[in-house]
C-alpha positions, 0 to 999 in steps of 0.5 A: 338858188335851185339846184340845176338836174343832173343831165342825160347820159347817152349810151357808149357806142360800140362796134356794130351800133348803128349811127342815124343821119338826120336831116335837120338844116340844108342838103349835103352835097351828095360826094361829102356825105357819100364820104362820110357814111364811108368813113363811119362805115369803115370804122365799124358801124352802121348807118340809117340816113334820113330820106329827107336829107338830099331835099332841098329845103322848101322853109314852109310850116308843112315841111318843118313839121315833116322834118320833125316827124322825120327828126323824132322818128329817128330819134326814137328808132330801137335800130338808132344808137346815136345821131349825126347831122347830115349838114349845117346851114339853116333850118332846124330851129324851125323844127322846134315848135314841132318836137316834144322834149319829154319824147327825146327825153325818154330815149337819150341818145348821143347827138353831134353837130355844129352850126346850125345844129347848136339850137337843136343841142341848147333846145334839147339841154334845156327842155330835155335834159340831155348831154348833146355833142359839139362837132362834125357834121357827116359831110365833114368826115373822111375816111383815115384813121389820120383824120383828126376830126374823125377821131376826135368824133369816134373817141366821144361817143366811145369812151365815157371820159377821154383824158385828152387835153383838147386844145393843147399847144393849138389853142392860145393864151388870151387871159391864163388861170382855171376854170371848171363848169359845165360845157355849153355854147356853139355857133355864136349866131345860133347862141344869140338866137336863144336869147328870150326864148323858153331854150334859152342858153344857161350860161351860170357857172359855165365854160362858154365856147362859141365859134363862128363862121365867116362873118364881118367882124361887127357881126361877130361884134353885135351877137357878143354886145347883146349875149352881155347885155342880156346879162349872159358873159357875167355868169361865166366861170370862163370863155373858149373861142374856136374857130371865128372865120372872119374877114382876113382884113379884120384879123388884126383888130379883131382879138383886141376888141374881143377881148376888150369885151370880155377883160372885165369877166377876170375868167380865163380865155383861150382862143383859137380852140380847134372845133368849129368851121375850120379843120379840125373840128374837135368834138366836145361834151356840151352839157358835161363838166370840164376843167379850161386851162389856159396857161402863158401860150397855150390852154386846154379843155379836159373831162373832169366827169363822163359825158357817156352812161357808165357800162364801159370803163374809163380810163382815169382822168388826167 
């Protein structure tokens, strides 16, 4: 078996970097972004937002191609440290026909988001060799030092390894025992979307996350159904589920069909892991090296390499 590469390591950001806002998927509402360049702001860093990103999304090739231009351009930008999604929605996987790898490539730079931004993160691991960071999008941030989902952003694009134990005492036990692989995954529908693809998701010897927003759970059901027959659960080191929004009427059913679907895996599974739709939504090192622990009741997800480039210390690990 071929060795996989070594991904990208983005640079740490620093007090006074730059952070540009990009404008992959639908418009944020203008008070929610407006919130969240404060609170990047406040917290010691510049902002560059896309002029694209207040307009609303026409879906015709002219402005997929735009929106490209305008994603690469950002992207490539010397004054642009690391890279926010403005908002989710949809959209950006109809920019990827128009973007080149080998140009991401050459500048890497740490990139959040979530929803629909997991195709851009799998897009960009797969054919650019790059890290990428699960998370909150701009319209998600506030302006506290309180805010868990602000923090969380701010420690994974400062410190090259965070020795937090994510998820402890929040996420619960569905299957105990441990597991290391490399991080990967996101939107469960954005996930199922690759499958076939030439980006298609790598999950061989990973640590599978996959959250989902609120969706009838035979949607949920159908995306898992096809990710385990196109072979994907079976090469899984173990599988974290966040935030799965669902129907609050299938909520009881629900945990036992999951994990009917996956028992058979003998991987750990934790669930109800803090990142996704809901708050808080903790930012993960996708592309990068973790430990899962799942124990009796509760479970975590630790760095067990560093996601940033090396020029700031780390702390030692946990």
């Amino acid at each position: 078996m071929t060795e996989r590469p070594p991904l990208l390591r983005p640079k740490p950001l620093q007090k006074g970097d730059t952070i540009g806002i990009v404008a992959s998927s639908y418009a944020p509402r203008a008070r929610w972004l407006a919130r969240g360049i404060r609170a990047l702001e406040r917290a010691g860093y510049g902002v560059i937002v896309d002029p694209e990103l207040s307009t609303v999304r026409r879906y015709t090739r002219a402005e997929d191609e735009r929106r490209a231009a305008r994603f690469t351009e950002m992207w490539i930008d010397p004054r642009v440290d690391a890279i926010i999604g403005g908002t989710g929605g949809y959209g950006a996987v109809r920019m990827l026909p128009y973007l080149e790898p080998a140009i991401f490539a050459a500048h890497p730079k740490s990139f959040v988001g979530y929803s629909d931004i997991t195709v851009l993160h799998i897009w960009l691991e797969r054919l650019a060799g790059l890290r990428a960071f699960h998370g909150p999008t701009v319209d998600d941030l506030i302006p506290s030092a309180r805010d868990i989902t602000t923090a969380s952003l701010l420690t994974a694009l400062t410190t090259s390894r965070p020795t937090t134990r994510m998820g402890r005492d929040v996420a619960r036990s569905a299957r105990p025992g441990r597991a290391t692989g490399r991080l990967v995954g996101g939107n469960l529908a954005l996930v199922q979307q690759t499958i076939g693809t030439p980006y298609e998701i790598d999950t061989t010897d990973a640590i599978l996350f996959l959250e989902e927003v609120r969706d009838p759970m035979s949607f949920v059901d159908e995306r898992l159904v096809q990710l385990r027959a196109a072979g994907l659960l079976a090469k899984v080191r173990g599988i974290v589920f966040g935030h799965l929004s669902l129907d609050r009427s299938e909520e009881d059913d629900f945990e036992d069909f999951l994990l009917d679907l996956v028992a058979d895996l003998g991987v750990p599974v934790l669930m109800d892991f803090p990142a996704g739709h809901d708050s808080p939504n903790l930012t993960l090192p996708l592309g990068t090296e973790v430990e899962l622990v799942v124990e009796d009741t509760t479970g975590w997800l630790v760095y067990r390499e560093d996601a940033l480039a090396s020029g700031v210390p780390s702390p030692p690990s946990a």
